[in-house]
DRENTORKOL-3810 file (N, C-alpha, C; in nm, 4 decimals):
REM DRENTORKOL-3810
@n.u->2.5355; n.v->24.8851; n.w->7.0700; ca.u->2.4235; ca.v->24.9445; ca.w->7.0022; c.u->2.3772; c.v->24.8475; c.w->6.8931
@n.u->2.2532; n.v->24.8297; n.w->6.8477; ca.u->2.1972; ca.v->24.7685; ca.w->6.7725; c.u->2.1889; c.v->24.8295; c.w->6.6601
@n.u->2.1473; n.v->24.7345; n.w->6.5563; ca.u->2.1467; ca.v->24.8025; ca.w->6.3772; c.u->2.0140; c.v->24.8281; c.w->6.3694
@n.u->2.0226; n.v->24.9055; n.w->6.3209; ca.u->1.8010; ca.v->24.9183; ca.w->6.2998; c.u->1.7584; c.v->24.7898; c.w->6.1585
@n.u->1.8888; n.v->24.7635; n.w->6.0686; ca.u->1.8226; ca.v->24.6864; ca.w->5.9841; c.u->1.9298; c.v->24.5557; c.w->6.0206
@n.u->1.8406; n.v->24.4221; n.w->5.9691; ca.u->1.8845; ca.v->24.3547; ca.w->5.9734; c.u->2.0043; c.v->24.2612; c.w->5.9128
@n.u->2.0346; n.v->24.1864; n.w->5.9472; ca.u->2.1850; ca.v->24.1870; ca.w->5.9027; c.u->2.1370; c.v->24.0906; c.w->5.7259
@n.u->2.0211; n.v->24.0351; n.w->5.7608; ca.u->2.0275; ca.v->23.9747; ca.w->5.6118; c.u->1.9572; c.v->24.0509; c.w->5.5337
@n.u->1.9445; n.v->24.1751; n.w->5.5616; ca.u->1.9039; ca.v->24.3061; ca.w->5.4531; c.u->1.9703; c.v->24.2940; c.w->5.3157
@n.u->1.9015; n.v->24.3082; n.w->5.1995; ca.u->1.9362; ca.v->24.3303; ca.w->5.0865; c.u->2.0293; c.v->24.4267; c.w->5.0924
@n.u->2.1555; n.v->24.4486; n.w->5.0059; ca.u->2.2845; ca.v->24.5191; ca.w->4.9995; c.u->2.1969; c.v->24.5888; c.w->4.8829
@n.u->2.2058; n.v->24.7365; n.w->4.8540; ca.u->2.1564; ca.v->24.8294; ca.w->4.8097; c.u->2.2684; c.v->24.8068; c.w->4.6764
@n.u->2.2175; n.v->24.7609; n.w->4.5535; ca.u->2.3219; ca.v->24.7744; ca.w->4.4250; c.u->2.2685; c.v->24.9261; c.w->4.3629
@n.u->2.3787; n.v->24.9672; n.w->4.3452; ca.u->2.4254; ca.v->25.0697; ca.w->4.2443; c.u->2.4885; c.v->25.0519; c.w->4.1178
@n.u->2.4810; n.v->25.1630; n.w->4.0159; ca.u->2.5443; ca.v->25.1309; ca.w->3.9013; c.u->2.5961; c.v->25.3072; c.w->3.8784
@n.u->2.6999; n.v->25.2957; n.w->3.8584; ca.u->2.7937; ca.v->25.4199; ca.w->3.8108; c.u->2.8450; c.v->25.4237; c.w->3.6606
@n.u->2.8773; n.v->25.5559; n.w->3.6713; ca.u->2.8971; ca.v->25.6261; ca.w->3.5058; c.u->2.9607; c.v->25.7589; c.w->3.5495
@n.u->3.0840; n.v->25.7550; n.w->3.4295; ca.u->3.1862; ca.v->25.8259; ca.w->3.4109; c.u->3.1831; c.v->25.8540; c.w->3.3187
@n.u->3.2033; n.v->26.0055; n.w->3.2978; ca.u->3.2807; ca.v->26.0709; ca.w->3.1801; c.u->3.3795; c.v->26.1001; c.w->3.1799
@n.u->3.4847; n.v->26.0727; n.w->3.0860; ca.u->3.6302; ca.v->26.0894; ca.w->3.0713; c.u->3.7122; c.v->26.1932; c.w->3.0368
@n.u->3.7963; n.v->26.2674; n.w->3.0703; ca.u->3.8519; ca.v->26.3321; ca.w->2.9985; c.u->4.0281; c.v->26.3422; c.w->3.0563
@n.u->4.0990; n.v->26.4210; n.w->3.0044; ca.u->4.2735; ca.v->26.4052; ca.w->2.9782; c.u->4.2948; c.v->26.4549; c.w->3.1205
@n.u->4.2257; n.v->26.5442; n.w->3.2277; ca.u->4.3011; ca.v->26.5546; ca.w->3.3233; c.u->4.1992; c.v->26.4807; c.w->3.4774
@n.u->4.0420; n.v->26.5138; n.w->3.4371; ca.u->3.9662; ca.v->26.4569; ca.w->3.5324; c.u->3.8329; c.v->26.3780; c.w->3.4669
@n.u->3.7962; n.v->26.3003; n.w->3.5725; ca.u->3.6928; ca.v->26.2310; ca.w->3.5234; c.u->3.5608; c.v->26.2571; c.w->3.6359
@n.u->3.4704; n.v->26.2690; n.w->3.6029; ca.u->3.3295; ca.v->26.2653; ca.w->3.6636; c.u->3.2524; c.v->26.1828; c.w->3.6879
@n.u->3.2381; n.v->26.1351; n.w->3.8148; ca.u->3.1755; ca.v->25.9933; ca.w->3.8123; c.u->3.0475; c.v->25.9814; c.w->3.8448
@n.u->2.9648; n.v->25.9791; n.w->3.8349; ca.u->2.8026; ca.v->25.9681; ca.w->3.9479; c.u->2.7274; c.v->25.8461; c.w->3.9857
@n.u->2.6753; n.v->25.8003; n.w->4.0632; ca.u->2.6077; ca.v->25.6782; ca.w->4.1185; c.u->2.4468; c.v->25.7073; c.w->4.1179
@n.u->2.3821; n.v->25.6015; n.w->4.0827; ca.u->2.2212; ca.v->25.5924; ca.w->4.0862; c.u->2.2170; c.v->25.4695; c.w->4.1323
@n.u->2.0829; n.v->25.4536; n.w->4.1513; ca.u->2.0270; ca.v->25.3275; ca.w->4.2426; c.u->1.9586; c.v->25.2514; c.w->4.1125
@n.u->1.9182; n.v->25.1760; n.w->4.1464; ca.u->1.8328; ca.v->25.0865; ca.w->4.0691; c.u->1.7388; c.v->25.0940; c.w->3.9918
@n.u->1.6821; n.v->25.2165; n.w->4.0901; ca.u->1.5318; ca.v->25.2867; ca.w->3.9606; c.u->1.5858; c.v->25.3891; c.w->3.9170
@n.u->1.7088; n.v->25.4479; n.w->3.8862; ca.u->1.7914; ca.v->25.5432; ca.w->3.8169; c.u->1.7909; c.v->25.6999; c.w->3.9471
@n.u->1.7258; n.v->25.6944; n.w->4.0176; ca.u->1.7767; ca.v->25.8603; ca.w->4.0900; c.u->1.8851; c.v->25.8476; c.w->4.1550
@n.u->1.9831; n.v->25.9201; n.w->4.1002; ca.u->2.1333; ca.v->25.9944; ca.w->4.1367; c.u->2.1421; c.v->26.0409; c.w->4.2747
@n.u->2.2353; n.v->25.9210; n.w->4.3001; ca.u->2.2669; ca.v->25.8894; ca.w->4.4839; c.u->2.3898; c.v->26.0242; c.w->4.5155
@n.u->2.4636; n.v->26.0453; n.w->4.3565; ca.u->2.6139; ca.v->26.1523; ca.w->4.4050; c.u->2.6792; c.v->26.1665; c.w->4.2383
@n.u->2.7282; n.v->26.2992; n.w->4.2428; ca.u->2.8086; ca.v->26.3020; ca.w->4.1259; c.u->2.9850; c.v->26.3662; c.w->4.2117
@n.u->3.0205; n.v->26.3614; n.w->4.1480; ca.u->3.1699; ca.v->26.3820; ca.w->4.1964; c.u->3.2994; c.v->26.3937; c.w->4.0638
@n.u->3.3974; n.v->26.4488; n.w->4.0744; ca.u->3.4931; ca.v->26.5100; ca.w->4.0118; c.u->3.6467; c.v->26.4504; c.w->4.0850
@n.u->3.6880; n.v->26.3538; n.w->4.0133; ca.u->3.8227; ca.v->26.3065; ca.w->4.0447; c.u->3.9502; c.v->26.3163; c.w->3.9309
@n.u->4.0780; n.v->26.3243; n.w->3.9856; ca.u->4.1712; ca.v->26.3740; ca.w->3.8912; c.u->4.2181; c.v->26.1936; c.w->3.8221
@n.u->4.2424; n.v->26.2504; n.w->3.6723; ca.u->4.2783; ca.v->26.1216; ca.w->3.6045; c.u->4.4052; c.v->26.0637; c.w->3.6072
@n.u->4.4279; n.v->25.9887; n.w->3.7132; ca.u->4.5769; ca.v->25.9363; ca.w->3.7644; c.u->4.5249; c.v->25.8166; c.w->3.8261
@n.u->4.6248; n.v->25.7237; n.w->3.8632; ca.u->4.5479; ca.v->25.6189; ca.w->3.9482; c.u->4.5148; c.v->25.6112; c.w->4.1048
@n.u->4.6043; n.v->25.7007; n.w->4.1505; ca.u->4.5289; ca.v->25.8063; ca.w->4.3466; c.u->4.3996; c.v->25.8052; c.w->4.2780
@n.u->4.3601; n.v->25.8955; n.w->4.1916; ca.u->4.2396; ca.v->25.9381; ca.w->4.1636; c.u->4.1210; c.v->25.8092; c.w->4.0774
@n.u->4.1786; n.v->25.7116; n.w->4.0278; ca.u->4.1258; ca.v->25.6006; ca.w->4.0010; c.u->4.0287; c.v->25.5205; c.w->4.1401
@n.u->4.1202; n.v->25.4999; n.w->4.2108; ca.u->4.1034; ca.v->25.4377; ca.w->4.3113; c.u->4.0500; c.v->25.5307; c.w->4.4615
@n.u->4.0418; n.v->25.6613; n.w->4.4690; ca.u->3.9283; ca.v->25.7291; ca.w->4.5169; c.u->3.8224; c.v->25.7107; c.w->4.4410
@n.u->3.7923; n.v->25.7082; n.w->4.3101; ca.u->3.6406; ca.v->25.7154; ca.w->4.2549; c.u->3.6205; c.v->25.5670; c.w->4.2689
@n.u->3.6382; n.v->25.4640; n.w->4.2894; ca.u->3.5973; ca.v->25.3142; ca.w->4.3337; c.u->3.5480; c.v->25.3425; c.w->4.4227
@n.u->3.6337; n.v->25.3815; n.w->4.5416; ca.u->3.5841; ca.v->25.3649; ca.w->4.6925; c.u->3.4690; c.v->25.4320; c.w->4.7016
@n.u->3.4852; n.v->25.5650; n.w->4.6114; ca.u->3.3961; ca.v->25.6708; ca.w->4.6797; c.u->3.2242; c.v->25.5966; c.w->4.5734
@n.u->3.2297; n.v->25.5426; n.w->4.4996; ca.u->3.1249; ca.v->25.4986; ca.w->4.4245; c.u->3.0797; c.v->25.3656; c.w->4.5082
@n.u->3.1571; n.v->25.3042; n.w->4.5674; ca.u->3.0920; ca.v->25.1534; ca.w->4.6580; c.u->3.1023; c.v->25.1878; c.w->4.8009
@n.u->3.1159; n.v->25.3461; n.w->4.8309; ca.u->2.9811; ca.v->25.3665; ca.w->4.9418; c.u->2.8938; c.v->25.3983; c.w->4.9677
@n.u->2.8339; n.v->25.4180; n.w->4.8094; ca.u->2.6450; ca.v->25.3997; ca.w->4.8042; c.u->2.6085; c.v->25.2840; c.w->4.7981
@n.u->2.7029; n.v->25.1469; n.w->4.8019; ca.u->2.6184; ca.v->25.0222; ca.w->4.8327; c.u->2.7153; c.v->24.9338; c.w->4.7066
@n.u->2.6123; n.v->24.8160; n.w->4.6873; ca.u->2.7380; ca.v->24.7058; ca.w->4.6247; c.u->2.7213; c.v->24.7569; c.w->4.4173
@n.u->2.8580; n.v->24.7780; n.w->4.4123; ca.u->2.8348; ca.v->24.8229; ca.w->4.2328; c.u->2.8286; c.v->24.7398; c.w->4.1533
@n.u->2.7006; n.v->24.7559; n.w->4.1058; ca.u->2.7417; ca.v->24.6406; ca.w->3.9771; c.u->2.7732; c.v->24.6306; c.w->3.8719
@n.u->2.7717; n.v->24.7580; n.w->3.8135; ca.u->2.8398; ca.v->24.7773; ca.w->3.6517; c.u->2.8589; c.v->24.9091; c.w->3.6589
@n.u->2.9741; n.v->25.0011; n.w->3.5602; ca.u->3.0074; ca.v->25.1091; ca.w->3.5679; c.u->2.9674; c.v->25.1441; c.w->3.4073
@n.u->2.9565; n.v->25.2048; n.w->3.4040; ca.u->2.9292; ca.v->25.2900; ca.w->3.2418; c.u->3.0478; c.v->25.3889; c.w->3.2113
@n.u->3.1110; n.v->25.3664; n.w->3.1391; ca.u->3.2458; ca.v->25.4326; ca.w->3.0979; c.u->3.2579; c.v->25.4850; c.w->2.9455
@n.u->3.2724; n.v->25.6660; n.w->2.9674; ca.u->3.2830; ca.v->25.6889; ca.w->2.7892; c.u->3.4390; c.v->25.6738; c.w->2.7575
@n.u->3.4449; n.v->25.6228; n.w->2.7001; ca.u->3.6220; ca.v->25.6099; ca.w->2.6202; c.u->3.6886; c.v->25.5250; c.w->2.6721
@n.u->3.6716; n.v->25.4059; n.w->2.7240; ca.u->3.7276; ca.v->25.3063; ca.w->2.7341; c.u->3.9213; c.v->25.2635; c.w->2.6932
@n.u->3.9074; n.v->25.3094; n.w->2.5712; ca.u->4.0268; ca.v->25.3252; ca.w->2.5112; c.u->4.0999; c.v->25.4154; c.w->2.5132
@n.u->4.0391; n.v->25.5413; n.w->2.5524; ca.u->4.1599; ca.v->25.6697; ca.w->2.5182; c.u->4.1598; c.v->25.7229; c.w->2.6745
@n.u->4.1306; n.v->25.7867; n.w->2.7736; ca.u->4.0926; ca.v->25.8596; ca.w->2.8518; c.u->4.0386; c.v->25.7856; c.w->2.9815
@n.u->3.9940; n.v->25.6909; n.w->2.9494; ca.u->3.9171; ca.v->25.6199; ca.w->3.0414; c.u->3.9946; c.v->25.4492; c.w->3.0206
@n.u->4.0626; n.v->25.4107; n.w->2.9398; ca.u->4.1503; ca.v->25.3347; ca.w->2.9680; c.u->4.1901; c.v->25.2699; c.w->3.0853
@n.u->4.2681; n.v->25.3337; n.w->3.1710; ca.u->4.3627; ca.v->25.2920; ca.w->3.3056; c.u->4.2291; c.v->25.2812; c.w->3.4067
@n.u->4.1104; n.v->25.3644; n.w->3.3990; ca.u->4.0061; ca.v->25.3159; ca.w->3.5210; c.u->3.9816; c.v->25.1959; c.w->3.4653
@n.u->3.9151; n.v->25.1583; n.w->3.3478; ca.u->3.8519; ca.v->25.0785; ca.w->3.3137; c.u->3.9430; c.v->24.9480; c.w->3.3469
@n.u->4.0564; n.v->24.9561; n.w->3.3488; ca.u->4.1775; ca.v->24.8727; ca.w->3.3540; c.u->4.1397; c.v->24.8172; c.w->3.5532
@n.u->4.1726; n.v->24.9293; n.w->3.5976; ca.u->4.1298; ca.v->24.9271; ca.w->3.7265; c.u->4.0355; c.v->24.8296; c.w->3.7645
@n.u->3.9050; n.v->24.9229; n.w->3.7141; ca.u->3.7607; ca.v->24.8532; ca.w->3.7392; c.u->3.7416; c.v->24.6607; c.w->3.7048
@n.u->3.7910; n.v->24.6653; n.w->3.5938; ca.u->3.8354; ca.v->24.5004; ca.w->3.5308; c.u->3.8847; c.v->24.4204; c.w->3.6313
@n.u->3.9928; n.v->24.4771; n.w->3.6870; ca.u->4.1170; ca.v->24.4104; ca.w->3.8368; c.u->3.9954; c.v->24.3787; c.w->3.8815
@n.u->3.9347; n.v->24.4621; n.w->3.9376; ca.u->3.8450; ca.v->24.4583; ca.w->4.0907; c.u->3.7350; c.v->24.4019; c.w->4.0800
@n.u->3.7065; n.v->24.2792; n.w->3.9488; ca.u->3.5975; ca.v->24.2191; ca.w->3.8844; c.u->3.4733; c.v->24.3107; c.w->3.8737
@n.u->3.4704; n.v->24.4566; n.w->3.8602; ca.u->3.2986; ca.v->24.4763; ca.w->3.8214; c.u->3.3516; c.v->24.5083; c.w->3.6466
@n.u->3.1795; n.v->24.5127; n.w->3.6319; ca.u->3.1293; ca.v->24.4820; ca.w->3.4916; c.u->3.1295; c.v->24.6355; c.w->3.4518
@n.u->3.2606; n.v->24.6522; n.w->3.3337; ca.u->3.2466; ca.v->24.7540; ca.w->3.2488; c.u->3.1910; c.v->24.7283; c.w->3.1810
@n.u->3.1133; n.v->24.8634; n.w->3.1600; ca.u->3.0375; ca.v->24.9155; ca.w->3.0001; c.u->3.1200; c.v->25.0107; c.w->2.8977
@n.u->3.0842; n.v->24.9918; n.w->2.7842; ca.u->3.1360; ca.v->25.0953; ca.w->2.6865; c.u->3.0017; c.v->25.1631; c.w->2.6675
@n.u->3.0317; n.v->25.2924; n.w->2.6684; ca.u->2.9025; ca.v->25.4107; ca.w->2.6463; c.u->2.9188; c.v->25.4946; c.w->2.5286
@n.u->2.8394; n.v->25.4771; n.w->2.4391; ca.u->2.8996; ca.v->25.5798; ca.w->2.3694; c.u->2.8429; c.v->25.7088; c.w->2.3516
@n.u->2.8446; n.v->25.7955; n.w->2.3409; ca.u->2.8766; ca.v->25.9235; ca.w->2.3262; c.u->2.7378; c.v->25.9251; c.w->2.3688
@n.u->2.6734; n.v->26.0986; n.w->2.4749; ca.u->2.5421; ca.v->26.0781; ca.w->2.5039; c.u->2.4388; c.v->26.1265; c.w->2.3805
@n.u->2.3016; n.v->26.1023; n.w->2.4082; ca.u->2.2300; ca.v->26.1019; ca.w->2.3022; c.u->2.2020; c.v->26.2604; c.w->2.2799
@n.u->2.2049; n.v->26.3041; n.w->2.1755; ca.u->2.1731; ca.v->26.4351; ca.w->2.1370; c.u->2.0743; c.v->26.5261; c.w->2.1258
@n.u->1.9748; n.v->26.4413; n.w->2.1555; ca.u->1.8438; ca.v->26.4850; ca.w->2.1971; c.u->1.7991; c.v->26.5685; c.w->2.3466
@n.u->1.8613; n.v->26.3947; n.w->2.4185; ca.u->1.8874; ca.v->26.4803; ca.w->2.5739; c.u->1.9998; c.v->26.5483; c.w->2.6079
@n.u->2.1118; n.v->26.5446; n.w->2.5183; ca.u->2.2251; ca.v->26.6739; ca.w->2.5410; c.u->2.1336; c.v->26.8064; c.w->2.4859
@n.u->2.0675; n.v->26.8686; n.w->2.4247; ca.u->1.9521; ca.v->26.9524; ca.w->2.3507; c.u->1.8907; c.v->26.9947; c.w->2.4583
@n.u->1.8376; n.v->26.9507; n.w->2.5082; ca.u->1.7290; ca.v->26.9523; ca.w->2.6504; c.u->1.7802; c.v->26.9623; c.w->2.7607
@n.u->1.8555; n.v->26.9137; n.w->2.8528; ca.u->1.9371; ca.v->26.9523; ca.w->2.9284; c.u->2.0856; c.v->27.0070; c.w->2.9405
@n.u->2.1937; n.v->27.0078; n.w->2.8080; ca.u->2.2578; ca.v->27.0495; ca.w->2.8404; c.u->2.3889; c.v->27.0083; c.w->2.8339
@n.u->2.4880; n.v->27.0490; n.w->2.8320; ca.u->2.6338; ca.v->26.9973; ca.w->2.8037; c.u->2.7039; c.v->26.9810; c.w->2.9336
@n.u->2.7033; n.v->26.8506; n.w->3.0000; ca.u->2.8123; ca.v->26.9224; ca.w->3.1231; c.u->2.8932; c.v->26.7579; c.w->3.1530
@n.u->2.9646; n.v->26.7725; n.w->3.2536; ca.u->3.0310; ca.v->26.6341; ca.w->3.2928; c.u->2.9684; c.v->26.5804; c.w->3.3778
@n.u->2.8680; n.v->26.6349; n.w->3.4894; ca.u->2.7911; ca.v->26.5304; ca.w->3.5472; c.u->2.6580; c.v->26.4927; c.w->3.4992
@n.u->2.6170; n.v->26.5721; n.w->3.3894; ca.u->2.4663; ca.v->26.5210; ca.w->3.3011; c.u->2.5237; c.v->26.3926; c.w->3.2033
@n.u->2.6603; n.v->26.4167; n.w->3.2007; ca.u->2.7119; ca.v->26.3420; ca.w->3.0970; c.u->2.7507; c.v->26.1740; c.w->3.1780
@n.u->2.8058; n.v->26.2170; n.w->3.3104; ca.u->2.8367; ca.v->26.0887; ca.w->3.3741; c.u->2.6518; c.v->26.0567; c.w->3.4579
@n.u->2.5642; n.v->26.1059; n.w->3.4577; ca.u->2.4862; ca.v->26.0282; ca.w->3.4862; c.u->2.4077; c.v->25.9757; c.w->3.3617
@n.u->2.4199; n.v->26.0046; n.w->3.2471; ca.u->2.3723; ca.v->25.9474; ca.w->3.1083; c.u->2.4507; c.v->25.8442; c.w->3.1559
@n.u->2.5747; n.v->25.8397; n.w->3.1414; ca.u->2.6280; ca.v->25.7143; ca.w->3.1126; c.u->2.6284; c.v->25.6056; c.w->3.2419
@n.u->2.5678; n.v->25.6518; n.w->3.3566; ca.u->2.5679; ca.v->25.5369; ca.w->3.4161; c.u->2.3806; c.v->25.4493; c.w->3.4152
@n.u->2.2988; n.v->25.6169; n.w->3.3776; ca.u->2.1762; ca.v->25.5280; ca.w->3.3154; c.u->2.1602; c.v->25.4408; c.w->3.2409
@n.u->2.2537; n.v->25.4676; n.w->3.1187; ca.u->2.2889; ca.v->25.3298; ca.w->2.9789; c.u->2.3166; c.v->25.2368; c.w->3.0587
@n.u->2.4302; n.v->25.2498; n.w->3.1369; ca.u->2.4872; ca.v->25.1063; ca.w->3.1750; c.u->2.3341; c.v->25.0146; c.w->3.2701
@n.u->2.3084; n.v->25.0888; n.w->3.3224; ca.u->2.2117; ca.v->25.0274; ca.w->3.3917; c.u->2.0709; c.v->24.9771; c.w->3.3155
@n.u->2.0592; n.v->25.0578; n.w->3.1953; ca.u->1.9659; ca.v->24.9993; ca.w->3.1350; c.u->1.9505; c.v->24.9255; c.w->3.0028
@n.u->2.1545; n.v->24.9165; n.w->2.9800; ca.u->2.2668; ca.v->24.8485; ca.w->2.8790; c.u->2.1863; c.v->24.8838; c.w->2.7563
@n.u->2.1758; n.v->25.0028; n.w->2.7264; ca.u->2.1414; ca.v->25.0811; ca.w->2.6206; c.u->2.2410; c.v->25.1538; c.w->2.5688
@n.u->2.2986; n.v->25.1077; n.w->2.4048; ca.u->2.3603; ca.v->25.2080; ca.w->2.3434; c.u->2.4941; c.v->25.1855; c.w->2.4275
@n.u->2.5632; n.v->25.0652; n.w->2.4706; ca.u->2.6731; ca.v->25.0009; ca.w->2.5339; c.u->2.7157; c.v->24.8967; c.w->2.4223
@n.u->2.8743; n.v->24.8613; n.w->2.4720; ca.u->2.9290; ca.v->24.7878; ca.w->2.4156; c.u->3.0555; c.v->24.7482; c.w->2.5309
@n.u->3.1404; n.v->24.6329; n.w->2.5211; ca.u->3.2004; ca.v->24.5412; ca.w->2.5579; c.u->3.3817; c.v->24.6552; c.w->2.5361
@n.u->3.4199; n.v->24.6663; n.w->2.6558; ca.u->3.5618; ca.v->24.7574; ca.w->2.6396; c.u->3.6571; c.v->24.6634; c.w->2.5486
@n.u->3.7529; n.v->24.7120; n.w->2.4867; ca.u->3.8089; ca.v->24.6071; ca.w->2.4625; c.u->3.9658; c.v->24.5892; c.w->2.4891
@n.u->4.0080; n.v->24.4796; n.w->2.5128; ca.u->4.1142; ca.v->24.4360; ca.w->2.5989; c.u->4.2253; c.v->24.4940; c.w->2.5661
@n.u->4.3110; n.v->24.5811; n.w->2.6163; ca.u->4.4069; ca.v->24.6802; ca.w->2.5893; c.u->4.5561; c.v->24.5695; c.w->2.6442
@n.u->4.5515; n.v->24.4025; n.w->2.6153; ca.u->4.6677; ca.v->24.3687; ca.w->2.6241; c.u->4.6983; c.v->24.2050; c.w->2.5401
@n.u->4.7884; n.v->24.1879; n.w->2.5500; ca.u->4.8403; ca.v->24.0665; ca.w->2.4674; c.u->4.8619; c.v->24.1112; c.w->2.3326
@n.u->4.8754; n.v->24.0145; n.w->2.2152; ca.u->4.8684; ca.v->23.9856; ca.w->2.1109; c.u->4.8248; c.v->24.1412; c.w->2.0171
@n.u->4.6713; n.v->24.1309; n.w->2.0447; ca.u->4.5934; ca.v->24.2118; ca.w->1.9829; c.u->4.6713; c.v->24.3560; c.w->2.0712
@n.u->4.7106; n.v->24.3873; n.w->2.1175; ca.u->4.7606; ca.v->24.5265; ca.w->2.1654; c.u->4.8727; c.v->24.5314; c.w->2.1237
@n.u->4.9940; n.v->24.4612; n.w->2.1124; ca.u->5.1009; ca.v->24.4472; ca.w->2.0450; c.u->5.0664; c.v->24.4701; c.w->1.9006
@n.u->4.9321; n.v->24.3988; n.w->1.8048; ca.u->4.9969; ca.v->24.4574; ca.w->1.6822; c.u->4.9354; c.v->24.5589; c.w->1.6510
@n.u->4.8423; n.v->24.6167; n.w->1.7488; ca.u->4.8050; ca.v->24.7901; ca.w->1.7214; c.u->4.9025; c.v->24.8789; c.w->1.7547
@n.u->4.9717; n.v->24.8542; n.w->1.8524; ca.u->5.1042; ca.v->24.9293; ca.w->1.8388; c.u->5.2170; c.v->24.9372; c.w->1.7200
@n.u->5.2061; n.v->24.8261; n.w->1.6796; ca.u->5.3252; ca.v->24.8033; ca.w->1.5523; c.u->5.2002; c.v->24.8825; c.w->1.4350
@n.u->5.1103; n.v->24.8855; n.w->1.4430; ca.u->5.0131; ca.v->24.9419; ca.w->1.3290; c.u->5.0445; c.v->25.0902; c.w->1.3732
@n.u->5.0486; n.v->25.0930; n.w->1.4512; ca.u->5.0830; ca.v->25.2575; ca.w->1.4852; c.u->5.2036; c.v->25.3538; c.w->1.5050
@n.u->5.3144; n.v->25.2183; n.w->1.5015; ca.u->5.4718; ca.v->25.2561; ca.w->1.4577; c.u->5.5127; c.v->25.2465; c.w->1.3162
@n.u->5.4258; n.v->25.1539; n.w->1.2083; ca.u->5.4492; ca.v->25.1111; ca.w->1.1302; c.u->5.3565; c.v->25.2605; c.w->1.0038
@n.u->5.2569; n.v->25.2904; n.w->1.0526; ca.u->5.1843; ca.v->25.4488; ca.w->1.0170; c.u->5.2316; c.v->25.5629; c.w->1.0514
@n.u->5.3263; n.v->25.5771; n.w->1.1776; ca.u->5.3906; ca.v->25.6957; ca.w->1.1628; c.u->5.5220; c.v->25.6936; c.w->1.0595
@n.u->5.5780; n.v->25.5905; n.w->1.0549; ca.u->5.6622; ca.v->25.5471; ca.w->0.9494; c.u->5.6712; c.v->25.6250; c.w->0.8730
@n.u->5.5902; n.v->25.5690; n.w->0.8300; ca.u->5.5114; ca.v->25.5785; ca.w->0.6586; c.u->5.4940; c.v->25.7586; c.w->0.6371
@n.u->5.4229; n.v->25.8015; n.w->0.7440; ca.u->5.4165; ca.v->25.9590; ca.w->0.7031; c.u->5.4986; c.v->26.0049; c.w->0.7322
@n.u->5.6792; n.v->26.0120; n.w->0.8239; ca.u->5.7667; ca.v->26.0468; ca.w->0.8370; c.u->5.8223; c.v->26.0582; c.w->0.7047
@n.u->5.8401; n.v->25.9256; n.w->0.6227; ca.u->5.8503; ca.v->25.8817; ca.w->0.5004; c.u->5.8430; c.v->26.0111; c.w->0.4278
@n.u->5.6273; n.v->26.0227; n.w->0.4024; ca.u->5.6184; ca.v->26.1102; ca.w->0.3141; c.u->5.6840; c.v->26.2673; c.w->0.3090
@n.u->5.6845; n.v->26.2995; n.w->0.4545; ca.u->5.6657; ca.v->26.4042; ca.w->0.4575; c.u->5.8304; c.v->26.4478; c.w->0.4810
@n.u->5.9267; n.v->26.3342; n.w->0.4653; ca.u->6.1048; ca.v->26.3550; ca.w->0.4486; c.u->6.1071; c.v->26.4010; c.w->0.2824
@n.u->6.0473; n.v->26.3116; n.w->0.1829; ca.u->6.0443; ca.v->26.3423; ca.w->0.0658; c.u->5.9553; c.v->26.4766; c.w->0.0267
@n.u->5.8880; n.v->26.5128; n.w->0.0712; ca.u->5.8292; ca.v->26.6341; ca.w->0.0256; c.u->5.9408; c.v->26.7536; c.w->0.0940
@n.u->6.0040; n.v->26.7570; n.w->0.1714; ca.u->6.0765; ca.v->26.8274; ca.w->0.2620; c.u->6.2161; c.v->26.7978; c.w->0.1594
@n.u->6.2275; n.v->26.7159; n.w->0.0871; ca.u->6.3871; ca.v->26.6539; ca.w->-0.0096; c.u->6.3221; c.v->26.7691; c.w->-0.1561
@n.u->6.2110; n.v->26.7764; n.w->-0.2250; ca.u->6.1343; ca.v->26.7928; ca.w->-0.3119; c.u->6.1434; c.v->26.9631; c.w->-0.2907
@n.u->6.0839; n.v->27.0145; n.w->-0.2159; ca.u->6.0496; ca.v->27.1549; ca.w->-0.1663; c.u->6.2522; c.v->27.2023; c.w->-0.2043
@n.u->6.2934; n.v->27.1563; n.w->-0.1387; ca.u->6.4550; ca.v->27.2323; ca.w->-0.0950; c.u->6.5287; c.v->27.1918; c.w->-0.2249
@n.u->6.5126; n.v->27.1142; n.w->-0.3368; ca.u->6.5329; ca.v->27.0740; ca.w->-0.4348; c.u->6.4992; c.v->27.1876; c.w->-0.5454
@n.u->6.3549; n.v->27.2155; n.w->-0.5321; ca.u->6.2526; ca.v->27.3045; ca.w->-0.5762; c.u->6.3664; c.v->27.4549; c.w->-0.5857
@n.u->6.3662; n.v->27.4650; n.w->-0.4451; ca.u->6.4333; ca.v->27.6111; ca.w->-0.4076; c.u->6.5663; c.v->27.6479; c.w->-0.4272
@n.u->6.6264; n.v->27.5727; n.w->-0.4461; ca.u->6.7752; ca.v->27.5109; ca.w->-0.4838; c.u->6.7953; c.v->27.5757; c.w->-0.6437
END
């Protein structure tokens, strides 16, 4: 059987956007002039990482993803997405105007964010969750719970002192 299009046909690019959250993430795909090819609902694990790839690059070739939370929630995709060379976006939070007007949800929210990415509005650059710089945010963050263990042993020494 023959293809109706030809084989040196332009590959149809897409750009996707996710909203993040602690157990699932919402992903949706648009085309080029922005109308929403699919929205979809995958669980936040990496099975579920790697279904929302596949299932987003079979509307055609992806070229950048729009991702809210990069760092907290959306982390390990973005980690993912990085491996597999496409171009993360950082999105931040959607605009409040059009949350007002249409509405609060996870796929208004993941197609905001894959419109930004596509029209790299109100984006920023993820940032690298390894080496050096990740090592001493961790020690910044062992070195701060410390500190309030600290306080809050002496107020706990203070109180029973008090009552004593």
């Amino acid at each position: 059987m023959t293809s109706i299009t030809p084989d040196n046909a332009p590959v149809n690019e897409v750009a996707g956007g996710v909203d993040t959250h602690q157990d699932t993430h919402t992903a949706a795909v648009i085309d080029q002039v922005g109308r929403v090819l699919g929205t979809e609902q995958f669980p936040a694990n990496p099975a579920g990482y790697t279904a929302l790839l596949t299932w987003m690059r079979a509307f055609g070739q992806l070229a950048r993803v729009g991702v809210e939370g990069t760092g907290a929630y959306g982390a390990g995709l973005t980690r993912l997405l990085q491996a597999e060379h496409i171009d993360v976006i950082e999105i931040d939070r959607p605009d409040r105007k059009t949350r007002r007007f249409q509405g609060k949800s996870d796929p208004i929210d993941a197609i905001q964010a894959a419109k930004a990415a596509l029209a790299d509005d109100r984006t920023g650059t993820p940032k690298q969750r390894d080496g050096r710089i990740e090592a001493l945010r961790n020690l910044r963050i062992a070195r701060r719970s410390a500190i309030d263990q600290r306080a809050d042993t002496q107020r706990r020494l203070k109180a029973l002192i008090v009552t004593a």
